[in-house]
C-alpha positions as a Markdown table, in Angstrom:
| # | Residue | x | y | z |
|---|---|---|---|---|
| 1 | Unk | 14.8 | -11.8 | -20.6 |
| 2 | Unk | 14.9 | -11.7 | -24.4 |
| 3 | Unk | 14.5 | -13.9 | -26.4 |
| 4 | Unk | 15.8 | -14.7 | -30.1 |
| 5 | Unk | 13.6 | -12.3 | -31.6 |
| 6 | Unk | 14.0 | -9.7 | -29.5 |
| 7 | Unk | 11.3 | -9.9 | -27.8 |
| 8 | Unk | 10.5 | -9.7 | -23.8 |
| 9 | Unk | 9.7 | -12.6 | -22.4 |
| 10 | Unk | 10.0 | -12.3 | -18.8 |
| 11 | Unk | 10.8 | -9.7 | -16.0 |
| 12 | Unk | 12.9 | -10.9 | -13.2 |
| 13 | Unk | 12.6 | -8.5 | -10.2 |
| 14 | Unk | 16.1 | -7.9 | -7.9 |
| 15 | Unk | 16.8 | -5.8 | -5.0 |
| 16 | Unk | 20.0 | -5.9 | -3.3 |
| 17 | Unk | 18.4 | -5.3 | 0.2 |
| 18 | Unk | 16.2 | -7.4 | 2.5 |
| 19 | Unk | 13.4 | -4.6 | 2.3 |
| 20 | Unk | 12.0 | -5.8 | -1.1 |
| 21 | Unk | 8.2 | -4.2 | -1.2 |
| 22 | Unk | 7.9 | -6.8 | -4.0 |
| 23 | Unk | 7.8 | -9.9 | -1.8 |
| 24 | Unk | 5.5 | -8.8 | 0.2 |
| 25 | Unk | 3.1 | -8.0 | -2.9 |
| 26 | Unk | 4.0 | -11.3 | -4.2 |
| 27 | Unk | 5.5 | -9.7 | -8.0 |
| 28 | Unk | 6.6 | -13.2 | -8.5 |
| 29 | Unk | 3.4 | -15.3 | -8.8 |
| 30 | Unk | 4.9 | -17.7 | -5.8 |
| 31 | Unk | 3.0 | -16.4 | -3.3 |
| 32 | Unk | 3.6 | -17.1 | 0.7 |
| 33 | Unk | 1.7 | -19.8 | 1.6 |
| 34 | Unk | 1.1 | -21.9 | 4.7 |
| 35 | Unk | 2.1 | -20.2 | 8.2 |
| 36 | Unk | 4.5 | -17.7 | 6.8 |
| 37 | Unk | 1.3 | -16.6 | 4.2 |
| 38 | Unk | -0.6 | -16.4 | 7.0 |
| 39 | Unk | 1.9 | -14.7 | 9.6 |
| 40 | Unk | 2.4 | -11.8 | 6.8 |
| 41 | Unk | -1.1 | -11.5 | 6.4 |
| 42 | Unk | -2.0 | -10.6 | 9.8 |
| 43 | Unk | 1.4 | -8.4 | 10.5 |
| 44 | Unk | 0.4 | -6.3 | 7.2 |
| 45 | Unk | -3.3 | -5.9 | 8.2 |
| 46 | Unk | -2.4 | -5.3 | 11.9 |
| 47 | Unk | 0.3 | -2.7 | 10.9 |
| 48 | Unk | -1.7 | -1.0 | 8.2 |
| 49 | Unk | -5.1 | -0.6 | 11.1 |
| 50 | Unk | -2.4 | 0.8 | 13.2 |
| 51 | Unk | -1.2 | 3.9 | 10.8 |
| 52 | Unk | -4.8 | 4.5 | 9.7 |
| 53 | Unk | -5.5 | 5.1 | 13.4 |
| 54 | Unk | -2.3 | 7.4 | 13.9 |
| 55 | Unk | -3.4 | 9.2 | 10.9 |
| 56 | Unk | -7.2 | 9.4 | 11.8 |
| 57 | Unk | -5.7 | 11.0 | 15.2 |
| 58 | Unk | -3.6 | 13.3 | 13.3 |
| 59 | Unk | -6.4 | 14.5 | 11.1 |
| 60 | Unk | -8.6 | 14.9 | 14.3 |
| 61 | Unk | -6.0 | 16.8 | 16.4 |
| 62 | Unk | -5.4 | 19.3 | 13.5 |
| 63 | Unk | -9.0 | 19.9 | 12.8 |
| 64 | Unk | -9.9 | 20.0 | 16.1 |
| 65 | Unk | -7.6 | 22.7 | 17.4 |
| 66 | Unk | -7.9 | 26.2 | 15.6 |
| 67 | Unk | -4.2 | 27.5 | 16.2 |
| 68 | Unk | -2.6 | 24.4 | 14.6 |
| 69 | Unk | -4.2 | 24.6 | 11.4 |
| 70 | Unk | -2.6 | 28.8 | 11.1 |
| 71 | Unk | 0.2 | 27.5 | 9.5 |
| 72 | Unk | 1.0 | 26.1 | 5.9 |
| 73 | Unk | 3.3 | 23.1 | 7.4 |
| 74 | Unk | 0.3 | 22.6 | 9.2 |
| 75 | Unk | -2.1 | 22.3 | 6.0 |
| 76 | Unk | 0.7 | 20.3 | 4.1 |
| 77 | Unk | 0.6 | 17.3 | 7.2 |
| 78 | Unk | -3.2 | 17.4 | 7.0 |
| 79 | Unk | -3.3 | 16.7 | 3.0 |
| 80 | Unk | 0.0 | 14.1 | 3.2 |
| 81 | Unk | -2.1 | 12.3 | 6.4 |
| 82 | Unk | -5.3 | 12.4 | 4.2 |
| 83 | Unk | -3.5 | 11.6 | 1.4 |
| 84 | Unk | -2.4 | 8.1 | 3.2 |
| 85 | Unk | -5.2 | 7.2 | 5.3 |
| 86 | Unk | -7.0 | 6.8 | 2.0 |
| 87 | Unk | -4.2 | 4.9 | -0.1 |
| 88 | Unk | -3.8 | 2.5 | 3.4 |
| 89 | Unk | -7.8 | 2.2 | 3.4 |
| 90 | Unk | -7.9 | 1.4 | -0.8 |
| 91 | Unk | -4.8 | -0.9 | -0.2 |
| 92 | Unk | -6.4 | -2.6 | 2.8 |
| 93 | Unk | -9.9 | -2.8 | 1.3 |
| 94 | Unk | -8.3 | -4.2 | -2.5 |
| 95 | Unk | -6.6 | -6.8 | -0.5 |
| 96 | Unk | -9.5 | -8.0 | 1.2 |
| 97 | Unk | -12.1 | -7.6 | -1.7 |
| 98 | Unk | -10.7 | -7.8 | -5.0 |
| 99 | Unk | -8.8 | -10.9 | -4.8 |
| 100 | Unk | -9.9 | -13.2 | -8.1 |
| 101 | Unk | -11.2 | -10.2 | -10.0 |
| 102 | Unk | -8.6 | -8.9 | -12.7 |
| 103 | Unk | -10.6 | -5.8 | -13.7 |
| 104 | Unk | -11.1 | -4.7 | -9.9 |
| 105 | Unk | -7.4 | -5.2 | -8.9 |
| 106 | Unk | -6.4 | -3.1 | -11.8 |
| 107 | Unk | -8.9 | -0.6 | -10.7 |
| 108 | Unk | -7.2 | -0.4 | -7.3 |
| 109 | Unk | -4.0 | -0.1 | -8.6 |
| 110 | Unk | -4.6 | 2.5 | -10.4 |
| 111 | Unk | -6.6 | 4.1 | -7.9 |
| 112 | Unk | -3.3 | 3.4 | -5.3 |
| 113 | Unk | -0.9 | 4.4 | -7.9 |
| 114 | Unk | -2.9 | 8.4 | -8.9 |
């Protein structure tokens, strides 16, 4: 929104689907509270330990088993799982940790965003 002088002063997000990453992350400053806080908390940590173990597996079969690693689709799936088992450890270890601490949680997201 601008105001008289042209200038920016405030961002309002919109999606026109019911899969808005931005609620979830809270980009509004009105975060989830009570049981639904709670209830997303769990089914995003839950989920998120879930793929890390599904990738962990992935990386483990690969590396474990000489004749799947021959070809380059083969080397591309081992760098995308690596790839996400580390953003999904970052993301779940900045949600945990740096909660309060401005400097941190701008770390993380740049770390989650390069």
């Amino acid at each position: 929104v601008l105001n008289a002088a042209g200038l920016v002063t405030s961002i309002t997000c919109a999606s026109p689907h019911l899969t808005n990453f931005a609620a979830l992350v809270d980009a509004s400053g009105n975060a989830a509270t009570g049981i639904n806080g709670d209830a997303l908390s769990i089914i995003t940590l839950v989920c998120s330990i879930l793929s890390c173990i599904g990738l962990f597996l992935t990386i483990l079969t690969h590396t474990s088993y000489q004749r799947l690693r021959r070809s380059v689709p083969s080397h591309l799936l081992l760098c995308l799982a690596w790839t996400l088992l580390i953003a999904l450890l970052l993301f779940i270890m900045a949600s945990e940790v740096v909660t309060g601490h401005t400097e941190l949680c701008q770390a993380t997201a740049v770390l989650l965003q390069y």
